[in-house]
C-alpha positions in Angstrom: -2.9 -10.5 6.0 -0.1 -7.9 5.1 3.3 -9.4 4.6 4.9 -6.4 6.2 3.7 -4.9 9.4 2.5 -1.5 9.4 4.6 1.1 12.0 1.8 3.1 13.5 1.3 4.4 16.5 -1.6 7.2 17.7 -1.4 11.1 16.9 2.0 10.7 14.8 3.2 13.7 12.7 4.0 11.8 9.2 3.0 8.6 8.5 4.7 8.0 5.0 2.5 5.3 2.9 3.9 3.5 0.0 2.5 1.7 -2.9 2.4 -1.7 -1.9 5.7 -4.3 -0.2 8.1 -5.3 -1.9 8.9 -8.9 -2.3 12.6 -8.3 -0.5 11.1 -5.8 2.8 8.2 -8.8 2.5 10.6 -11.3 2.8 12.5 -9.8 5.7 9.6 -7.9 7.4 11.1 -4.3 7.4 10.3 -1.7 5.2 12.0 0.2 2.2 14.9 -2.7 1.7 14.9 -2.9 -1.8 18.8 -2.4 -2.7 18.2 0.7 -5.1 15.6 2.7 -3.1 16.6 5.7 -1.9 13.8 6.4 0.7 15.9 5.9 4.4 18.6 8.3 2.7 16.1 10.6 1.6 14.3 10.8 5.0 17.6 11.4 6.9 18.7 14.2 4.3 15.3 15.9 4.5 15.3 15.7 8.5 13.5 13.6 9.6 15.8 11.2 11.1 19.4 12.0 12.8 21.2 8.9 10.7 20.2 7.2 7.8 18.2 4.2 9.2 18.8 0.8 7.8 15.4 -0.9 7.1 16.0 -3.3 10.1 15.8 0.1 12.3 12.9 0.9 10.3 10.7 0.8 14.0 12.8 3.8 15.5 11.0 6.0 12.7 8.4 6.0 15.2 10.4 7.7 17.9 10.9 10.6 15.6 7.2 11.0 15.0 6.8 9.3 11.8 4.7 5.9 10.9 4.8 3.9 7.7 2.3 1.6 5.7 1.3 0.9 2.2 -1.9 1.3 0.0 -2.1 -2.4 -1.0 -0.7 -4.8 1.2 0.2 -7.5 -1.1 3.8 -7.3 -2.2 4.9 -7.6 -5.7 8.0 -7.2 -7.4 6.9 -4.0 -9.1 3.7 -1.9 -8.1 3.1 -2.2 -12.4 2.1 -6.1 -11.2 -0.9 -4.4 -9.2 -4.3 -4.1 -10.5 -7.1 -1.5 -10.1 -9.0 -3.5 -8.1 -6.6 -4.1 -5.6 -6.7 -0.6 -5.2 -10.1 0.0 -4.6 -10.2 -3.1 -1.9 -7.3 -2.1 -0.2 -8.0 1.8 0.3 -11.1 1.6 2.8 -8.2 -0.7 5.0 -6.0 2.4 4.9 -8.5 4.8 5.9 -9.5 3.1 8.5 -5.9 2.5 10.5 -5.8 6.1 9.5 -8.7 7.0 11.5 -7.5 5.2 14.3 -4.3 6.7 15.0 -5.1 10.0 13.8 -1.9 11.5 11.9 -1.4 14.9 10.8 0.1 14.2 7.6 -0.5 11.2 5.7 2.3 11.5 2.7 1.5 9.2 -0.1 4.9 8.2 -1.6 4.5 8.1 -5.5 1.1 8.9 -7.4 0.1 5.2 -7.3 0.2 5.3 -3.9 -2.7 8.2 -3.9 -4.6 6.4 -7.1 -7.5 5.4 -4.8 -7.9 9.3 -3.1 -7.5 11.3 -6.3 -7.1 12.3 -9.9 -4.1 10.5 -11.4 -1.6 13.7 -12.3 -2.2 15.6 -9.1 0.3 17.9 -8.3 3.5 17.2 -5.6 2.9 18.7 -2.0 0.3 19.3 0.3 -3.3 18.4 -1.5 -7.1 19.7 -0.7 -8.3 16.3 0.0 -7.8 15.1 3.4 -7.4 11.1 3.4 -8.7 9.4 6.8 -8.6 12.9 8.3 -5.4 13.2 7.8 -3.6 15.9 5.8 -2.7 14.5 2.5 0.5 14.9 0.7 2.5 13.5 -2.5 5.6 13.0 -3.0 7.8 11.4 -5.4 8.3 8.0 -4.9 11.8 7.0 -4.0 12.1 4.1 -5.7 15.5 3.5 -8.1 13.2 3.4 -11.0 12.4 6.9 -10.1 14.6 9.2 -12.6 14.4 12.6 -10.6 17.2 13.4 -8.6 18.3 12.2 -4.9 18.9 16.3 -4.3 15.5 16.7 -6.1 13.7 14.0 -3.6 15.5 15.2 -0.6 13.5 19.0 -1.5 10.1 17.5 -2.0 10.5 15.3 1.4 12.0 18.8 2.9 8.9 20.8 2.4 6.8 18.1 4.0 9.4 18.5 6.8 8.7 22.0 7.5 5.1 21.6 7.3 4.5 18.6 9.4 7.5 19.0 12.5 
């Protein structure tokens, strides 16, 4: 069973999938609540949302056309504590809920995130691969631990912006 419920809901525009739970959004059952990631202030600055959302609003994401849900279900305090196999037996899960509510856009946050769907240094943005039907695309994760710039995130989640709403 995952430890943190995925937010889908059929024919959504974006639905933004992250590595795996964290043990603190785990814990409290909402998503992104780690205290250094940057993702609910990124999606606001990009456009997505109208505020930035606190991970306890994380469900409103849905009224503004977006879903959310991870490659491998099991959280961890770091995605390094995640094997390859976990990987592989967690992908054809994704594929499947992504077949059933049909997104435009699936937008794999972080290159783990995409390991299962292709070649480990693929390029940010829009790929050629479609993942569950769905339009892939990869962004930079926004964990903390991620160096690159909150102005440099907010651009990458931008462009997915434009593309997908």
């Amino acid at each position: 069973m995952n430890p943190l419920p995925d937010l889908l809901a059929p024919n959504l525009a974006v639905v933004f999938c992250g590595i795996n739970p964290g043990l603190r959004a785990a814990e409290i059952g909402h998503h992104f609540a780690g205290r250094n990631n940057r993702f609910w202030t990124v999606l606001h600055r990009a456009g997505f949302t109208p505020t930035v959302f606190a991970p306890e609003d994380d469900a409103r994401l849905l009224d503004h056309g977006c879903g959310l849900t991870t490659t491998v279900a099991r959280a961890s305090a770091s995605a390094a504590d995640l094997d390859a196999a976990e990987f592989r037996r967690d992908a054809p899960a994704l594929i499947e809920k992504l077949e059933k509510y049909c997104p435009r856009f699936v937008a794999f946050l972080g290159r783990d995130a995409y390991r299962p769907f292709a070649p480990r240094h693929a390029a940010w943005g829009e790929q050629r691969e479609r993942v569950g039907g769905a339009i892939a695309w990869l962004l930079p994760n926004p964990s903390g631990l991620n160096r690159m710039t909150l102005d440099d995130l907010v651009e990458a989640y931008a462009e997915l912006h434009r593309a997908a709403l």
